[in-house]
C-alpha positions as CSV (number, residue, x, y, z in Angstrom):
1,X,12.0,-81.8,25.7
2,X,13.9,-79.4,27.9
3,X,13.2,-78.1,31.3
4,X,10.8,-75.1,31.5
5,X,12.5,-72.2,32.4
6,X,10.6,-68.6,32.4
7,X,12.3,-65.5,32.3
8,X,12.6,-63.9,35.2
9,X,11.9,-60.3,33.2
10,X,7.9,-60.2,32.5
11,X,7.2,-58.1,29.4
12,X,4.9,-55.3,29.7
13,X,2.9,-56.1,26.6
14,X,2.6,-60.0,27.7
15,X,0.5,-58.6,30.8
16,X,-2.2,-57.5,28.0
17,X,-2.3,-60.9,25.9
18,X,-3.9,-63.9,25.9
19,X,-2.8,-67.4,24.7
20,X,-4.6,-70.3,23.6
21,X,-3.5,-73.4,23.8
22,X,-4.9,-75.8,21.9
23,X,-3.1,-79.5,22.6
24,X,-4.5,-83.2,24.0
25,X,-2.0,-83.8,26.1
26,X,-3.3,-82.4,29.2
27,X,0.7,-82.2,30.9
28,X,2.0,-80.5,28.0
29,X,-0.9,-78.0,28.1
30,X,0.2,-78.1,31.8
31,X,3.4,-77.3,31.7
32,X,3.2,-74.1,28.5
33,X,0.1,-72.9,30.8
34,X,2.6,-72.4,33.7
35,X,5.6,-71.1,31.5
36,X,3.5,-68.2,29.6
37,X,1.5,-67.6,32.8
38,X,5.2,-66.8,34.5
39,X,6.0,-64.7,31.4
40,X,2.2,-62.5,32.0
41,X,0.0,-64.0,29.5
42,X,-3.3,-64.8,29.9
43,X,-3.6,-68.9,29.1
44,X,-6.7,-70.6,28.0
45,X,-6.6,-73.9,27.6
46,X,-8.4,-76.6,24.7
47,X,-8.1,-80.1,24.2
48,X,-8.9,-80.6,20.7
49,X,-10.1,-78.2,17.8
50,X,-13.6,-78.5,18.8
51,X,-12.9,-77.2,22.1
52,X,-10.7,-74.3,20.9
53,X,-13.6,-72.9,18.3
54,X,-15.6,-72.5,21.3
55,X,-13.1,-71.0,23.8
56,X,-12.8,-68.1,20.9
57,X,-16.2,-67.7,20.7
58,X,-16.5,-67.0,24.1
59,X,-13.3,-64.6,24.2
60,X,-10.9,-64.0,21.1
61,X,-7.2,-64.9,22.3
62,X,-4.4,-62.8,21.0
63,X,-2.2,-65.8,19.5
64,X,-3.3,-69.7,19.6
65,X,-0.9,-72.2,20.2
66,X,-2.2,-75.5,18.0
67,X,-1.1,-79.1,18.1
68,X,-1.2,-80.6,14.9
69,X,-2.8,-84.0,15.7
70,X,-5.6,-84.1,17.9
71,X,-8.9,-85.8,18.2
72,X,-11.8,-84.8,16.7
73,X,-10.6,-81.6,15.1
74,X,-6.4,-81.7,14.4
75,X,-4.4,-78.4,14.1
76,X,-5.0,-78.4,10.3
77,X,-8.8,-78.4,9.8
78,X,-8.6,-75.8,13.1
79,X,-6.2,-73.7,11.1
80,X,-8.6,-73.6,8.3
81,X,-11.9,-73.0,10.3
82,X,-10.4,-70.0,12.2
83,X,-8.7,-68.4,8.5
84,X,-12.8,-68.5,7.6
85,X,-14.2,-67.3,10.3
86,X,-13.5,-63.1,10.0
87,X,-13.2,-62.7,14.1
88,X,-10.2,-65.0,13.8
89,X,-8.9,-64.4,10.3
90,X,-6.2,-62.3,11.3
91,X,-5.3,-64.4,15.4
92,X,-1.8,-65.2,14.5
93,X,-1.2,-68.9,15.5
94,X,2.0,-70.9,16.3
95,X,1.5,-74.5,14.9
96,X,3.5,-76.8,17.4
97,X,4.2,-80.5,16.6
98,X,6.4,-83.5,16.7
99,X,6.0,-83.8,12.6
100,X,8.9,-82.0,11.3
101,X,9.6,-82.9,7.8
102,X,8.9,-80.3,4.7
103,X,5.3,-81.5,3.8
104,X,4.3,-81.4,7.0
105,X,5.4,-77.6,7.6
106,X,3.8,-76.9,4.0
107,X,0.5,-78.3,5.1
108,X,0.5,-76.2,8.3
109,X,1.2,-72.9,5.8
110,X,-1.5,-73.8,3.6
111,X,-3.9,-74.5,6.1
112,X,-3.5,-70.8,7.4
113,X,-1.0,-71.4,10.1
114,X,1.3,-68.1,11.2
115,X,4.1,-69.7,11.9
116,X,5.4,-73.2,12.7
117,X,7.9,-74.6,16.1
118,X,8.8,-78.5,16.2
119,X,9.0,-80.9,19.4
120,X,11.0,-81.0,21.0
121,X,11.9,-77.3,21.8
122,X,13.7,-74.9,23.9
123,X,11.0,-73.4,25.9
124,X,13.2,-69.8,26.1
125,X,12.8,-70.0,22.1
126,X,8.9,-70.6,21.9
127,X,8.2,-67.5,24.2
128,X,10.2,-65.5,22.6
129,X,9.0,-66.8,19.1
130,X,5.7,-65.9,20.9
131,X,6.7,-62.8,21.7
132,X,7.7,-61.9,18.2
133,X,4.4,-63.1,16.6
134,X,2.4,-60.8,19.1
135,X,4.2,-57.3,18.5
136,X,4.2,-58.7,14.7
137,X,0.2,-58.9,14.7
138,X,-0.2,-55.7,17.2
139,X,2.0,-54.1,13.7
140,X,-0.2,-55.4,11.2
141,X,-3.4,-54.7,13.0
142,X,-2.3,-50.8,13.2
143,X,-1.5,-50.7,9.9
144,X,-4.6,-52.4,8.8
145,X,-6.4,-49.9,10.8
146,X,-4.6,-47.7,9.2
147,X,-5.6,-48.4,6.1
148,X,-9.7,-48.8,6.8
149,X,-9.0,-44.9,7.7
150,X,-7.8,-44.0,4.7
151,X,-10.1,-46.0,2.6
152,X,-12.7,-44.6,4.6
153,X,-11.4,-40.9,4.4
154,X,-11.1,-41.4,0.7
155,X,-15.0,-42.3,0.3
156,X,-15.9,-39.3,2.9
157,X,-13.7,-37.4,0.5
158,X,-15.2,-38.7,-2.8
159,X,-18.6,-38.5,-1.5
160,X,-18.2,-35.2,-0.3
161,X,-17.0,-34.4,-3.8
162,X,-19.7,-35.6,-5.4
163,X,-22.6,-34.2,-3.2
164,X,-21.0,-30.6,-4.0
165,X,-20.8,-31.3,-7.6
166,X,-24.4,-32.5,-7.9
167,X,-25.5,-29.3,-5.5
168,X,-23.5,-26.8,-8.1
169,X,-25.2,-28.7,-11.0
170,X,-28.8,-28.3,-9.6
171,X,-28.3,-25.3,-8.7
172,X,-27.1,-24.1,-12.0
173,X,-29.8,-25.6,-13.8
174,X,-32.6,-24.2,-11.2
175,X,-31.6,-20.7,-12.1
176,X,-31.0,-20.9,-15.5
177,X,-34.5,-21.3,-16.3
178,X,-36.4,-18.0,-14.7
179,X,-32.2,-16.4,-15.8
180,X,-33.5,-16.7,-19.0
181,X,-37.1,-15.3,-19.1
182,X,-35.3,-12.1,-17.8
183,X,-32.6,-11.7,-20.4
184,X,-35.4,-12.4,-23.1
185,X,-37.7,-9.6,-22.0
186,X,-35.1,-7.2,-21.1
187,X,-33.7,-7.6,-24.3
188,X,-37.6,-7.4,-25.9
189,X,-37.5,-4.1,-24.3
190,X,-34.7,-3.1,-24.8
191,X,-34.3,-3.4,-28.9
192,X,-38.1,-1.9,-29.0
193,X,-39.2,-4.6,-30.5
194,X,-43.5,-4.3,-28.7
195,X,-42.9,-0.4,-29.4
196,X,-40.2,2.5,-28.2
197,X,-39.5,2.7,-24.8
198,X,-37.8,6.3,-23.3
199,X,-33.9,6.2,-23.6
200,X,-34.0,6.4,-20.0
201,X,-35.7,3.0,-19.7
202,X,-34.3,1.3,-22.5
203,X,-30.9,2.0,-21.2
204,X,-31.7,0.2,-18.0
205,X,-33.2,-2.7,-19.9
206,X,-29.8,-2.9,-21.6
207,X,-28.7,-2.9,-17.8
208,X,-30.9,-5.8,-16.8
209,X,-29.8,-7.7,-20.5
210,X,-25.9,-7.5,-19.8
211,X,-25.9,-8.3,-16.4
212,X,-28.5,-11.2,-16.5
213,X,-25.8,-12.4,-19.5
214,X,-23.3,-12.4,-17.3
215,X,-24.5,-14.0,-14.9
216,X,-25.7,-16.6,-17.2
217,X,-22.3,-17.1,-18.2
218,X,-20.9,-17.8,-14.7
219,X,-23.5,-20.3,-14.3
220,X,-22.4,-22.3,-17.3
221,X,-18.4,-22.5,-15.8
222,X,-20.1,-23.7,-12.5
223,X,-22.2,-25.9,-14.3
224,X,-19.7,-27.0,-16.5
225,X,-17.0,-27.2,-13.5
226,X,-19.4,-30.0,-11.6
227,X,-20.1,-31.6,-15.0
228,X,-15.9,-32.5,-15.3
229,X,-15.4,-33.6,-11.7
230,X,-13.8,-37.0,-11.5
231,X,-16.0,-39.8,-12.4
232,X,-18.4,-37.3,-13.7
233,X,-17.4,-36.6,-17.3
234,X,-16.7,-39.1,-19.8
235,X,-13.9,-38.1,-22.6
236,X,-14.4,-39.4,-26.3
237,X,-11.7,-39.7,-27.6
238,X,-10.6,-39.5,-31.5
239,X,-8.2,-38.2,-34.0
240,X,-8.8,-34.7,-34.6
241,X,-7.6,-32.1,-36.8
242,X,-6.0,-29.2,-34.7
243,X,-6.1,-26.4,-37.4
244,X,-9.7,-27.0,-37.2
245,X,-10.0,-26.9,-33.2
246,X,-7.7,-23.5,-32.7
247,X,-9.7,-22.0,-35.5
248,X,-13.2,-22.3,-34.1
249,X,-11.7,-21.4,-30.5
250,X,-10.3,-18.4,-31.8
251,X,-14.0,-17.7,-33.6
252,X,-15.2,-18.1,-30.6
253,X,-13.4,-15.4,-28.8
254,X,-13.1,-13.1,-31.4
255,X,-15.8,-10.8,-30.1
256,X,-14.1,-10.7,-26.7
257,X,-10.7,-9.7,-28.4
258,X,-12.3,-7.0,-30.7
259,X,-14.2,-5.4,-27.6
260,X,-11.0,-5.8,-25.6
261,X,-8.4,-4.2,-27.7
262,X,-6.1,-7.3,-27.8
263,X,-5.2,-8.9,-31.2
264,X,-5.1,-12.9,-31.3
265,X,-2.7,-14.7,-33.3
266,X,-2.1,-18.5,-33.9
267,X,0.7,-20.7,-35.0
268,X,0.6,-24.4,-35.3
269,X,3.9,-26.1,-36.0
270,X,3.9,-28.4,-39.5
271,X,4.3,-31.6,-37.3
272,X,0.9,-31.3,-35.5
273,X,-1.6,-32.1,-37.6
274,X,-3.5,-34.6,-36.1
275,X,-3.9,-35.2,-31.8
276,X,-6.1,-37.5,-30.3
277,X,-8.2,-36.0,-27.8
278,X,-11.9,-35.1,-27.2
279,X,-12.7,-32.4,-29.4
280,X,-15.1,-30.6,-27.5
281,X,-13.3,-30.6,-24.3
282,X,-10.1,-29.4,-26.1
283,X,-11.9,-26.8,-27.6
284,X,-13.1,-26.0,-24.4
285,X,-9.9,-25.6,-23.0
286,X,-8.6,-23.8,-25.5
287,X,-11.4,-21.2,-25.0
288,X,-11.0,-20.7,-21.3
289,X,-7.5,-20.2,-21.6
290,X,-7.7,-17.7,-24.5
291,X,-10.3,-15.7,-22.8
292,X,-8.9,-15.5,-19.2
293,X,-5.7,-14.3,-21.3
294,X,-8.0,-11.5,-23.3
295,X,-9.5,-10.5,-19.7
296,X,-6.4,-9.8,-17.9
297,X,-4.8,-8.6,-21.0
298,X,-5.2,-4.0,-22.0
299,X,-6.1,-2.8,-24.9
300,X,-3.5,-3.0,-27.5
301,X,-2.2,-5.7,-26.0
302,X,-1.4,-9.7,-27.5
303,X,-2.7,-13.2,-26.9
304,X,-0.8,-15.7,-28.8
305,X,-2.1,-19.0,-29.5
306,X,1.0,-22.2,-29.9
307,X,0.7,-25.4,-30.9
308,X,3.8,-28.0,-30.6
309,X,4.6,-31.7,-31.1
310,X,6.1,-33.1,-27.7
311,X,9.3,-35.1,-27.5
312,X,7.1,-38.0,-25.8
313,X,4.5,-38.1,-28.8
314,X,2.1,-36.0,-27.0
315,X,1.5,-32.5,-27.7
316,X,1.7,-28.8,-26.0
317,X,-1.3,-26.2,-26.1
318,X,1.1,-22.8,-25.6
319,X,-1.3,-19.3,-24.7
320,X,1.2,-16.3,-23.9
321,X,-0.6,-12.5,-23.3
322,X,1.0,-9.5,-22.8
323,X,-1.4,-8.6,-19.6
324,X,-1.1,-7.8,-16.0
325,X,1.0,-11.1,-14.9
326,X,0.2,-13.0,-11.4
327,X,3.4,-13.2,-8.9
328,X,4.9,-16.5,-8.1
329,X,3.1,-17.1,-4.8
330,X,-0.6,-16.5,-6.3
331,X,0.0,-18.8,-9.6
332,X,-1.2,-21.5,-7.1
333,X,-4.4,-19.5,-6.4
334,X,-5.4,-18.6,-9.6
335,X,-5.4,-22.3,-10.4
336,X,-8.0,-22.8,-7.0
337,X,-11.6,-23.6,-8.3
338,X,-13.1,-19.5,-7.2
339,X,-9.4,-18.7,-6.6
340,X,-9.2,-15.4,-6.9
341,X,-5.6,-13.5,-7.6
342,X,-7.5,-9.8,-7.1
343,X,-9.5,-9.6,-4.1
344,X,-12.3,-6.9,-2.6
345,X,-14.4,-4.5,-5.0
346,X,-11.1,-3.0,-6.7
347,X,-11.3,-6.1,-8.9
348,X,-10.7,-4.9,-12.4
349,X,-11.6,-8.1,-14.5
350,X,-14.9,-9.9,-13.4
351,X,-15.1,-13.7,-13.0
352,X,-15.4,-16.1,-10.1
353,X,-12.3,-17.9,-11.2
354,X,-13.4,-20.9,-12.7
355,X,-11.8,-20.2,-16.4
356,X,-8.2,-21.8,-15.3
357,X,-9.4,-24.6,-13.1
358,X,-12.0,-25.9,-15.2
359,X,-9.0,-25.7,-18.2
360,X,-7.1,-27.8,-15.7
361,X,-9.4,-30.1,-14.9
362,X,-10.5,-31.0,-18.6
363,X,-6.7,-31.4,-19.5
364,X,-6.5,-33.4,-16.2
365,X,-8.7,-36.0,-17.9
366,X,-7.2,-36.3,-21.0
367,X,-3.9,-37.2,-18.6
368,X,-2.2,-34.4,-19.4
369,X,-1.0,-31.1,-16.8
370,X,-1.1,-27.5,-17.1
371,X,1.9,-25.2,-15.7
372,X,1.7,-21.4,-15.6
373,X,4.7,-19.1,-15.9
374,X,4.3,-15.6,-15.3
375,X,5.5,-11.9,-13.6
376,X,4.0,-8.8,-12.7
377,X,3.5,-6.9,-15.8
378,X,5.7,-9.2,-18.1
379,X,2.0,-11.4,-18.9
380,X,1.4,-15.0,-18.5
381,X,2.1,-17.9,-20.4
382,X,0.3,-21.2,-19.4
383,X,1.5,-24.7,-21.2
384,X,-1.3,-27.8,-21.4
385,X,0.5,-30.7,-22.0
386,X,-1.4,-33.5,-23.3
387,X,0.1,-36.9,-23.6
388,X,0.2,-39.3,-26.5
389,X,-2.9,-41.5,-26.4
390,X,-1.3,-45.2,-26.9
């Protein structure tokens, strides 16, 4: 074995480390005490495993410097109690020893060692190999840190998430009920149906009916917003005839069209016959996006409904109107759960912009993406791409 000879330039991050040394021969432990206390270490020193499990419990070292046969407990079976133990899991340690053919060097892998340095050898090479391992480990701990934030921003996230969802869906359902008593007798009162009422009060009973109706209506997009958060909603699935889907979506809207102004038309190309999807929730999207196109669309205007076959195997969902258009730099708004292109009481259209994202997030869990394209006053088409189910 060559002569000791420290470096005469102390690193700044050796002055905040700690070494164990883990060897029975006392002038070898000795001798690498002096050489990494030159070089700023702090050195602890153990004569046998034994030993060394109880110098960590008393103060976790930064890198452990193991013989491989000692008394007692050898370098191995030390190796392996430290990789179980989760204070030391992660101590990188340098397994030194005199055995240097391959199974040897296996063994010390296996048995959890970091990395492996053979006697005799050139004391500049083991401190630097020292050095190495320690700004190695300082790495990996940052980046395991790292990752424990993100993991545990994700559940903050997710829980948050879910806590808001179950809050809208409470909600929802708390006011629904007394919501209901108070369209029912408005609309009692309103038709005449305990006796005529004076047109004067009968109109305002229509009052009370409509708005309690609307009302009622955004409740069910909240509702049914929480109800298709992540991990919330469960798709089923099937083969489904689209001519059947687009034609109860369109019967759906129909009385929103006719009271609008806006005709609604439908084309399905030959090729599409079939998709696999969840019926309901297609339907559902289908609606939402027909009906935000009929709100922001004037009288005499168009809402086209377009079905296509995909190149990939999957299928488009095409709605183009002939309304009022949303600029480039508020498509990304009206996308926002209660985004809101038209803001203040000059609103035009009602709604608490829920019709678009709740489309979004429906397609979204069928895998698929929605894209709007659009201009001031040229209308709006948006695309739902839904991919084929394999």
């Amino acid at each position: 074995m060559e002569s000791p000879l420290p470096d005469d330039t102390t690193p700044p991050a050796a002055a905040r480390s700690s070494v164990l040394i883990v060897d029975d021969d006392a002038l070898l432990r000795e001798t690498m005490h002096t050489v990494l206390a030159d070089e700023g270490y702090l050195v602890i020193e153990a004569e046998d495993g034994v030993a060394a499990c109880d110098c960590c419990d008393a103060a976790l070292p930064n890198l452990i410097v193991v013989d491989a046969r000692m008394p007692r407990m050898d370098g191995y079976t030390l190796c392996r109690e430290l990789r179980s133990r989760p204070a030391t899991a992660h101590v990188p340690i340098l397994m030194v020893t005199a055995l240097n053919d391959r199974a040897s060097i296996a063994a010390a892998y296996e048995a959890g060692a970091t990395d492996f340095i053979a006697k005799p050898f050139d004391w500049l090479i083991l401190t630097h190999r020292i050095r190495y391992m320690l700004r190695t480990a300082d790495m990996v701990e940052v980046l395991r840190s790292s990752e424990a934030w993100l993991r545990a921003a994700k559940d903050a996230a997710e829980a948050a998430d879910r806590a808001k969802s179950e809050f809208l869906g409470n909600m929802s359902h708390e006011l629904r009920t007394p919501l209901n008593a108070v369209i029912g007798f408005s609309r009692l009162m309103r038709d005449g149906l305990h006796g005529p009422l004076d047109p004067r009060y009968q109109d305002f009973a229509k009052i009370i009916a409509d708005s309690g109706a609307h009302l009622l209506e955004l409740i069910d997009d909240i509702l049914a917003m929480a109800r298709a958060s992540p991990g919330s909603l469960e798709l089923v699935v099937r083969e489904v005839q689209v001519a059947d889907i687009v034609t109860s979506s369109l019967d759906i809207v129909r009385l929103l069209a006719a009271e609008a102004g806006v005709s609604c038309t439908s084309q399905i190309d030959p090729d599409v016959d079939t998709v696999h999807a969840d019926p309901a929730r297609l339907r559902q999207v289908l609606v939402n996006l027909l009906s935000n196109a009929i709100k922001f669309t004037d009288p005499g205007g168009a809402v086209g409904l377009t079905v296509r076959r995909e190149p990939d195997g999957g299928f488009a969902v095409h709605v183009a109107d002939t309304g009022i258009g949303i600029s480039a730099d508020k498509i990304a708004l009206a996308l926002e759960p209660f985004g809101q292109v038209e803001q203040g009481l000059s609103r035009r259209h009602p709604g608490i912009g829920l019709g678009l994202p709740l489309a979004q997030r429906l397609v979204e869990l069928h895998g698929g993406t929605i894209v709007l394209a659009s201009e001031p006053g040229l209308g709006t088409m948006v695309t739902a791409r839904f991919p084929q189910v394999r």
